[in-house]
C-alpha positions as CSV (number, residue, x, y, z in Angstrom):
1,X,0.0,0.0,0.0
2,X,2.7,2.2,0.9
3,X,3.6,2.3,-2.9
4,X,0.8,4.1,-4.3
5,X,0.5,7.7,-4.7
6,X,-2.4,10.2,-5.0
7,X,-4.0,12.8,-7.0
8,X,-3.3,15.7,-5.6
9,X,-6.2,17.7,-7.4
10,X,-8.7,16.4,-4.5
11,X,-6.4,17.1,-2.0
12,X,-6.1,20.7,-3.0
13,X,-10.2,20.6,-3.4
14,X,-10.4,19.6,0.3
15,X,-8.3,22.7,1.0
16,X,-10.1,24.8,-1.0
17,X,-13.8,23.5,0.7
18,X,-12.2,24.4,3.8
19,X,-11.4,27.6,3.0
20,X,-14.5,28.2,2.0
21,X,-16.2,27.2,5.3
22,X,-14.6,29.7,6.5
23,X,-16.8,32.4,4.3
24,X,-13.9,32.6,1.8
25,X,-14.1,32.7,-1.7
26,X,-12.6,30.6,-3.7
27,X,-12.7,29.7,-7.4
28,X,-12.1,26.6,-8.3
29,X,-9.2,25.6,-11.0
30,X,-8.0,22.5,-10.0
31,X,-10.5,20.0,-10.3
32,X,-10.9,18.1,-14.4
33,X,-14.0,17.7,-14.7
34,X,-16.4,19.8,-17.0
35,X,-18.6,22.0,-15.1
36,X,-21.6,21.5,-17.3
37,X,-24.0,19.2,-17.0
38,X,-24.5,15.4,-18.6
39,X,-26.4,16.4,-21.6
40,X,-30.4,15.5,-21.2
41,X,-30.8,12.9,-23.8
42,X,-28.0,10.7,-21.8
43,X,-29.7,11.6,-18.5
44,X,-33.0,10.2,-19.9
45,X,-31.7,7.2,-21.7
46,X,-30.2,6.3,-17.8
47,X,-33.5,7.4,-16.1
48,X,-35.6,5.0,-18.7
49,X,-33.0,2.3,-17.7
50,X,-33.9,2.4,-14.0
51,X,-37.4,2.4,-14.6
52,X,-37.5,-0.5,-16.5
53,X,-35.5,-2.2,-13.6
54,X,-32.1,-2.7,-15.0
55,X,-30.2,-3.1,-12.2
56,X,-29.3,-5.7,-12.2
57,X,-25.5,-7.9,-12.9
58,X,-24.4,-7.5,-16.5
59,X,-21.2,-9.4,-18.0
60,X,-19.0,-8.5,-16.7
61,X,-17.0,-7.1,-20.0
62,X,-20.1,-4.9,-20.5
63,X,-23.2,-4.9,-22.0
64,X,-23.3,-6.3,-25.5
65,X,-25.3,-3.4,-27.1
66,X,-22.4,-0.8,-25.3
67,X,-19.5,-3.1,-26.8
68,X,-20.9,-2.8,-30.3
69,X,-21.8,0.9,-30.1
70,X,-18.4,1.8,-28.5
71,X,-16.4,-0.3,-31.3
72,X,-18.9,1.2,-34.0
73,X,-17.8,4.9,-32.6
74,X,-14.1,4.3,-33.3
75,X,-15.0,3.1,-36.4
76,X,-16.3,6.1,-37.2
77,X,-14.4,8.8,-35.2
78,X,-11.1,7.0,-35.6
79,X,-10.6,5.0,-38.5
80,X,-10.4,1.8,-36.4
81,X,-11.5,-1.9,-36.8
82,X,-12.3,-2.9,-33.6
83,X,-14.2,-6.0,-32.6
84,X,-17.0,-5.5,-29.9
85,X,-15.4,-8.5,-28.0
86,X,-12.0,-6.5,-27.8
87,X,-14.0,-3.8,-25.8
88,X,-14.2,-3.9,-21.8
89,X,-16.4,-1.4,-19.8
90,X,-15.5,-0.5,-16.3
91,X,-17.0,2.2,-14.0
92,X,-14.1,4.7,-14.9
93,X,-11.5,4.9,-17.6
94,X,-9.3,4.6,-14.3
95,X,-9.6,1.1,-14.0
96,X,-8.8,0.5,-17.1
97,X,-5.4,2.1,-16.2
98,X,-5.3,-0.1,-13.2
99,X,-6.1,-3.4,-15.0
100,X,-3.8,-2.8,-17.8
101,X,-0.3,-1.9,-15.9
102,X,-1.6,-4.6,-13.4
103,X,-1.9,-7.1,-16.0
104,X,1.3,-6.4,-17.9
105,X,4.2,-5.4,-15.3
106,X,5.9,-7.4,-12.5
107,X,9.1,-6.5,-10.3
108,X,12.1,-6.4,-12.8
109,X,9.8,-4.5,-15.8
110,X,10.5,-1.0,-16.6
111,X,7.4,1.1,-18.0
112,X,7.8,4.1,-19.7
113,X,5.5,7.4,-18.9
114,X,5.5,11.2,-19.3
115,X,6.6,13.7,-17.5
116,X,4.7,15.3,-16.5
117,X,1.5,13.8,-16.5
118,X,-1.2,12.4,-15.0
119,X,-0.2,11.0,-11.3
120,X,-1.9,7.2,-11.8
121,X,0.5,6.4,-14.9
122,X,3.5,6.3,-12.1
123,X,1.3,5.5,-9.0
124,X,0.5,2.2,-10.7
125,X,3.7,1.4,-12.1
126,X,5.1,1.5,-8.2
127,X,2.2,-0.4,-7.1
128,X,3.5,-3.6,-9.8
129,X,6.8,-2.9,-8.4
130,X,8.1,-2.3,-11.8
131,X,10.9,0.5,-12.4
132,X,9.2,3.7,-13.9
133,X,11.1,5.6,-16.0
134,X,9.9,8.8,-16.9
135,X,9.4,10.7,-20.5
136,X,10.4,14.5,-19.8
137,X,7.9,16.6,-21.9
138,X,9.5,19.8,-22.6
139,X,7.7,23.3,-23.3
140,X,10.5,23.8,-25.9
141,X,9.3,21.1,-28.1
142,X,5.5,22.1,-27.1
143,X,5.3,19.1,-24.9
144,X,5.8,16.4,-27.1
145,X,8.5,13.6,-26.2
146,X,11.7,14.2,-28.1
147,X,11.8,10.6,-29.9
148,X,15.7,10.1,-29.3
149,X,15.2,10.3,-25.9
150,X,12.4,8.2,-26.1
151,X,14.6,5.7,-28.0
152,X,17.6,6.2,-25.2
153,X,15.1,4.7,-22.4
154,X,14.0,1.7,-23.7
155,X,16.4,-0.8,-22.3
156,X,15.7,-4.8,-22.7
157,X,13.7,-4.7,-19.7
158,X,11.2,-2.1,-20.9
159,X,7.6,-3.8,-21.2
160,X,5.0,-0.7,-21.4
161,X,4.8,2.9,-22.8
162,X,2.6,5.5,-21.7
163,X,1.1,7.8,-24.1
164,X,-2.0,10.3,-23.4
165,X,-2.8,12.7,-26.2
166,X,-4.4,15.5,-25.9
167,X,-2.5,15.2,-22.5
168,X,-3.3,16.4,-18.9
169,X,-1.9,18.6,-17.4
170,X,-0.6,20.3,-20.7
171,X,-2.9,20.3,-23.2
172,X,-0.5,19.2,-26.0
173,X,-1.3,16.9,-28.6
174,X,0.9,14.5,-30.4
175,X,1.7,15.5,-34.4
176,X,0.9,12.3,-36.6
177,X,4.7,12.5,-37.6
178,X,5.7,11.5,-34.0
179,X,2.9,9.0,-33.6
180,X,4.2,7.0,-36.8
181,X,7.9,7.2,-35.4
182,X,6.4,5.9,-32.0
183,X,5.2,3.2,-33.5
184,X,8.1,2.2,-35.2
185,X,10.0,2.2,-31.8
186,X,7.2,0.0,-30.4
187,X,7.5,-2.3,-33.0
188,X,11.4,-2.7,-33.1
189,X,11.7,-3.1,-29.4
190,X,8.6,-5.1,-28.6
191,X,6.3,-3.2,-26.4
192,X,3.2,-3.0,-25.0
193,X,1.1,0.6,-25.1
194,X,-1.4,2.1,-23.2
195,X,-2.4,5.3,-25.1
196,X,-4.6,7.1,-23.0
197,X,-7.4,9.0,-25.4
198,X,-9.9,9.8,-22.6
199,X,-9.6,14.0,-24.2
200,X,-9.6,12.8,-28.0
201,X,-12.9,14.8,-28.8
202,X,-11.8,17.8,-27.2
203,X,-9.3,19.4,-29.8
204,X,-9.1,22.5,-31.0
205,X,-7.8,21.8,-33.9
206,X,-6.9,18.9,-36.7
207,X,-8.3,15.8,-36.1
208,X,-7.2,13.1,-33.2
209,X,-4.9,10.4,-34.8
210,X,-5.2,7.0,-32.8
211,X,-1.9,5.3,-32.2
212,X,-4.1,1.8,-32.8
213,X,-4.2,2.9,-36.3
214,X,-1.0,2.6,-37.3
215,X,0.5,-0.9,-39.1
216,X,1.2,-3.6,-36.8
217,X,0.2,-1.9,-33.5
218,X,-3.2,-3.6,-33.0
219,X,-1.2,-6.2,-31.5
220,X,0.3,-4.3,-28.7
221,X,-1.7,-1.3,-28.2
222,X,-4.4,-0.9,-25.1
223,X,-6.8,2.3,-26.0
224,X,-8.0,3.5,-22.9
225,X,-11.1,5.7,-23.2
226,X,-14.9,7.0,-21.3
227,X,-17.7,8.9,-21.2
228,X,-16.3,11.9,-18.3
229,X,-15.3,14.4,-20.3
230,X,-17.0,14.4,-23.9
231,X,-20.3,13.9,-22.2
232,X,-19.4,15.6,-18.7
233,X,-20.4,12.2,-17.3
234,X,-17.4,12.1,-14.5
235,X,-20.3,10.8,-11.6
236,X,-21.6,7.8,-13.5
237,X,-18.5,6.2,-13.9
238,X,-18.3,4.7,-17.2
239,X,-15.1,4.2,-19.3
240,X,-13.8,1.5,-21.2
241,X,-10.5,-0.3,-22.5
242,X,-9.9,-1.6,-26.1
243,X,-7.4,-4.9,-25.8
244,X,-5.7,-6.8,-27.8
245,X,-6.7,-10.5,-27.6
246,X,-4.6,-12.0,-25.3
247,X,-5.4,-9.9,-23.0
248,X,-9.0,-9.8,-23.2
249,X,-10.0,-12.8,-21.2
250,X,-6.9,-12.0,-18.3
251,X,-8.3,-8.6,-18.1
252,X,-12.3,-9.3,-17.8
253,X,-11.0,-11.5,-14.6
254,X,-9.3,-8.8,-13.2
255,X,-13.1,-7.4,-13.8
256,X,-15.1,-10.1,-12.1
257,X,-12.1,-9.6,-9.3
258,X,-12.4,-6.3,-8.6
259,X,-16.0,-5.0,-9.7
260,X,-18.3,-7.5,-11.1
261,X,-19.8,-5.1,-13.5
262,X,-20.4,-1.8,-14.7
263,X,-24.1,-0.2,-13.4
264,X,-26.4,-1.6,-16.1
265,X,-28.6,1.8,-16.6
266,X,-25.1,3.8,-16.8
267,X,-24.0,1.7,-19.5
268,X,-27.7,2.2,-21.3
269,X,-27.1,5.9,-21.0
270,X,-23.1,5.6,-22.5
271,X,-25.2,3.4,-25.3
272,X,-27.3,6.6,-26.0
273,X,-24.5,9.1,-25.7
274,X,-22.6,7.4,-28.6
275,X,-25.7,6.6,-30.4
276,X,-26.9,10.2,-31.3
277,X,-24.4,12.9,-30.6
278,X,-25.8,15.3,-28.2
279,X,-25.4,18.7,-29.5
280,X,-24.2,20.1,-26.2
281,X,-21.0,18.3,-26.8
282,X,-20.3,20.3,-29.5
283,X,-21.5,23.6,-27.3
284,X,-19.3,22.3,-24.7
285,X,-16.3,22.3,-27.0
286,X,-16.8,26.0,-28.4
287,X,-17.1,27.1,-24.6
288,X,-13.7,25.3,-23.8
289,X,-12.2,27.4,-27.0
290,X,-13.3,30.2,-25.8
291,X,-12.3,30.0,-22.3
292,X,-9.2,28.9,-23.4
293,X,-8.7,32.2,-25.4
294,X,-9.4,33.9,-22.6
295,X,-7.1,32.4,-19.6
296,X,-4.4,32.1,-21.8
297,X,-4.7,35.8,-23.0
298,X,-5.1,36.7,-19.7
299,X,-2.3,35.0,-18.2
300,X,0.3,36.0,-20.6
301,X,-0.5,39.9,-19.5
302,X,0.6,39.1,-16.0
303,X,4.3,39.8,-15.7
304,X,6.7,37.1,-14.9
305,X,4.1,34.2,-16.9
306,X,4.4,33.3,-20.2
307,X,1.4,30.1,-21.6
308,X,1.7,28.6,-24.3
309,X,-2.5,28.1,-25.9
310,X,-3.2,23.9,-25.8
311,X,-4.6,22.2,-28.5
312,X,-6.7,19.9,-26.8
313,X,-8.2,19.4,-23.1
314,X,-9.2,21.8,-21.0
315,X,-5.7,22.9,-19.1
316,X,-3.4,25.4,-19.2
317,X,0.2,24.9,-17.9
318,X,1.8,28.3,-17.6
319,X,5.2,29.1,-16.7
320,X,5.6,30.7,-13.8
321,X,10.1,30.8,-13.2
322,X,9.4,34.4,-14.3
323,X,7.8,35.6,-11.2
324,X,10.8,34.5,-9.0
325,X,8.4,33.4,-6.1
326,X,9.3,30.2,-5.0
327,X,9.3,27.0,-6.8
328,X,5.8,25.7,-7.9
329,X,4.0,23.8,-4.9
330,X,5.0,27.4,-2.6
331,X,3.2,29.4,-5.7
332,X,0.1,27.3,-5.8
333,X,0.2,27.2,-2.0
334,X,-0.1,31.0,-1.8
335,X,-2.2,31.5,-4.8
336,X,-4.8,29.5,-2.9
337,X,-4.2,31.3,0.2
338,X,-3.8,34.5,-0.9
339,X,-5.8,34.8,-4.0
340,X,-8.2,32.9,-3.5
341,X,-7.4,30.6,-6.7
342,X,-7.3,27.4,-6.5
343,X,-4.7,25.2,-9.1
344,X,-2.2,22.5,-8.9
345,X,1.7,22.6,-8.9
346,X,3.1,21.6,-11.8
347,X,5.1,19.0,-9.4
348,X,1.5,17.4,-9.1
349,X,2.1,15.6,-12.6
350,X,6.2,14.6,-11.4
351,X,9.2,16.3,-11.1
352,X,9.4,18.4,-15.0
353,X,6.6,20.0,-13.9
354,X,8.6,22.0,-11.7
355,X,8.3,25.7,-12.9
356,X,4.7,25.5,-14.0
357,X,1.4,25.4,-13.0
358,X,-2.0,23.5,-14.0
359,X,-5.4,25.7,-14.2
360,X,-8.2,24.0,-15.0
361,X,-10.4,26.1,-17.3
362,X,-13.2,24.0,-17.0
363,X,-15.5,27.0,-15.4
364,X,-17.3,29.9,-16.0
365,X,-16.1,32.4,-18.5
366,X,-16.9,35.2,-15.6
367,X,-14.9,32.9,-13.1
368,X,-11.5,32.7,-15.2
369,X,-11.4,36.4,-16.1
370,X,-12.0,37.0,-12.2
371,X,-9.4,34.4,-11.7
372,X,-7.0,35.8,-13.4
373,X,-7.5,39.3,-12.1
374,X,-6.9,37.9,-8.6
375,X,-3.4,36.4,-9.7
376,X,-2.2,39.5,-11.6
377,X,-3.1,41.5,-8.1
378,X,-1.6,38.8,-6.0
379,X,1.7,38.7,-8.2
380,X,2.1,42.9,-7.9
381,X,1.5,42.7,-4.2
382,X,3.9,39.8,-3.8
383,X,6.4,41.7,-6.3
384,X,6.3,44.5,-4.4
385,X,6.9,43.0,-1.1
386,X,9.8,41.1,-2.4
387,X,11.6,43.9,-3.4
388,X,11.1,45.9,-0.2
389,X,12.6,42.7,1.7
């Protein structure tokens, strides 16, 4: 137990609760989850579930009619050929992280993840007792893994690689140039992928590329995907895993193991959300753009922070060395405190985080120009009092 790790976003939400119990305001940047509502056709599709009485055990690999609809949607939206029987539905994409490190790594692996990025990747890899090794992402190269270095950590004993694009906490997306040239290195040296898509419709622009599209990786690839941010569905719990066939059956026992099942009338209403796109996705999307426009437009008129705009998510992951403050966890510490803002350290996605920050801009358009406002005042104030000391 004393291997795992956290994430640290609901740790800074507890802090931030408190604070307001104390008749502070606080807005709220550090949680990823949409703030808008799970759209009414999905809501209705889970309601007529429950009144028909579907709750009941299901497969525990999913429903069937799920499994098909989710394998027709990459189809579709991806380009993919994906057999419904490749599909597993768990309550959370999370699990599907857990299942597929579980499944492939043992003490003496080494699993490749990047850095930074989101806390489970190296949380899990701990908890196998494999050797992580991370993947610096760099703002230089717009947070995409430089590919030699990428090449220089794969040792014999490397088993998995790690790949989430659009990717939390940065908001970068990986060109289709590097995705080929990943493949290729997966191919030469034998490894297994997770690629974590969970943000794939929320891109700003181009379209997503899968890494299960490209030659030969069908084999080795685990697509890890749900229903929490497209749909703004993070309560119901739904996400799923595409496998490659020898791991299907290991991982559906790690199912039964763990959870049984996925909530029959949840899986109804994922069936519904991929079976007519609701047009507040789309809404939802144009919001995040223009948020985005705004935080980062915002943030770069503050003094001492420069952000780069993300191309997909709903993060940005300004750099804050300019300000001369303190390193990143004192920064977020007093932004909180202080300001009345509440984000993440950079150091919450590992140690190349150092020197940044993560905002969430997954609220109100009203709330992120008020948010900003509060750190530009916070940063003169705290200027000013440096330079008196």
């Amino acid at each position: 137990m004393s291997r795992l790790g956290t994430e640290t976003a609901f740790e800074v939400l507890a802090k931030a609760r408190a604070l307001e119990a104390q008749c502070r305001s606080i807005i709220h940047l550090e949680i990823g989850e949409p703030d808008f509502d799970t759209p009414p056709s999905i809501v209705a599709a889970g309601v007529a579930a429950l009144e028909r009485g579907e709750t009941h055990y299901t497969p525990s690999a999913g429903v069937v009619e799920l499994r098909q609809a989710i394998a027709t949607y990459l189809r579709g939206a991806r380009g993919l050929t994906v057999d419904p029987a490749q599909v597993i539905v768990a309550p959370g994409a999370k699990p599907i992280m857990f299942y597929a490190i579980l499944a492939l790594l043992e003490e003496g692996d080494e699993a490749i993840y990047p850095d930074p990025g989101f806390p489970i990747y190296s949380s899990m890899i701990d908890f196998t007792g494999a050797r992580r090794v991370p993947l610096p992402l760099r703002e230089a190269n717009e947070f995409a893994p430089d590919l030699d270095e990428l090449r220089s950590l794969v040792t014999d004993r490397t088993k998995l690689l790690i790949l989430n694009s659009p990717h939390n906490p940065t908001g970068g997306v990986l060109p289709a140039s590097s995705i080929r040239e990943i493949a290729k290195i997966a191919r030469a040296r034998d490894l297994w992928v997770l690629t974590d898509e969970i943000y794939a419709e929320i891109l700003y622009e181009g379209e997503h590329r899968s890494l299960l599209r490209e030659d030969g990786m069908a084999d080795r690839t685990i697509l890890l995907d749900g229903f929490s941010k497209t749909y703004a569905m993070t309560g119901w719990r739904l996400g799923y895993g595409v496998f490659p066939w020898p791991l299907v059956e290991p991982v559906t026992k790690l199912v039964t193991n763990s959870v049984s099942c996925t909530a029959t009338f949840v899986q109804r209403a994922g069936a519904a959300a991929l079976g007519v796109r609701p047009p507040e996705v789309d809404r939802m999307i144009e919001a995040f753009r223009e948020r985005r426009d705004a935080i980062v437009r915002g943030l770069n008129a503050i003094e001492g922070i420069s952000c780069r705009s993300p191309k997909g998510a709903f993060y940005v992951f300004p750099n804050i060395t300019g300000l001369r403050l303190g390193d990143s966890d004192t920064v977020a510490e007093r932004i909180l405190n202080e300001a009345g803002v509440a984000c993440l350290s950079g150091t919450c996605f590992g140690r190349a985080g150092e020197g940044y920050l993560r905002l969430s801009y997954a609220n109100s358009l009203q709330n992120i120009e008020e948010a900003v406002h509060r750190i530009g005042g916070w940063v003169v104030q705290s200027s000013r009092a440096t330079s008196r000391t």
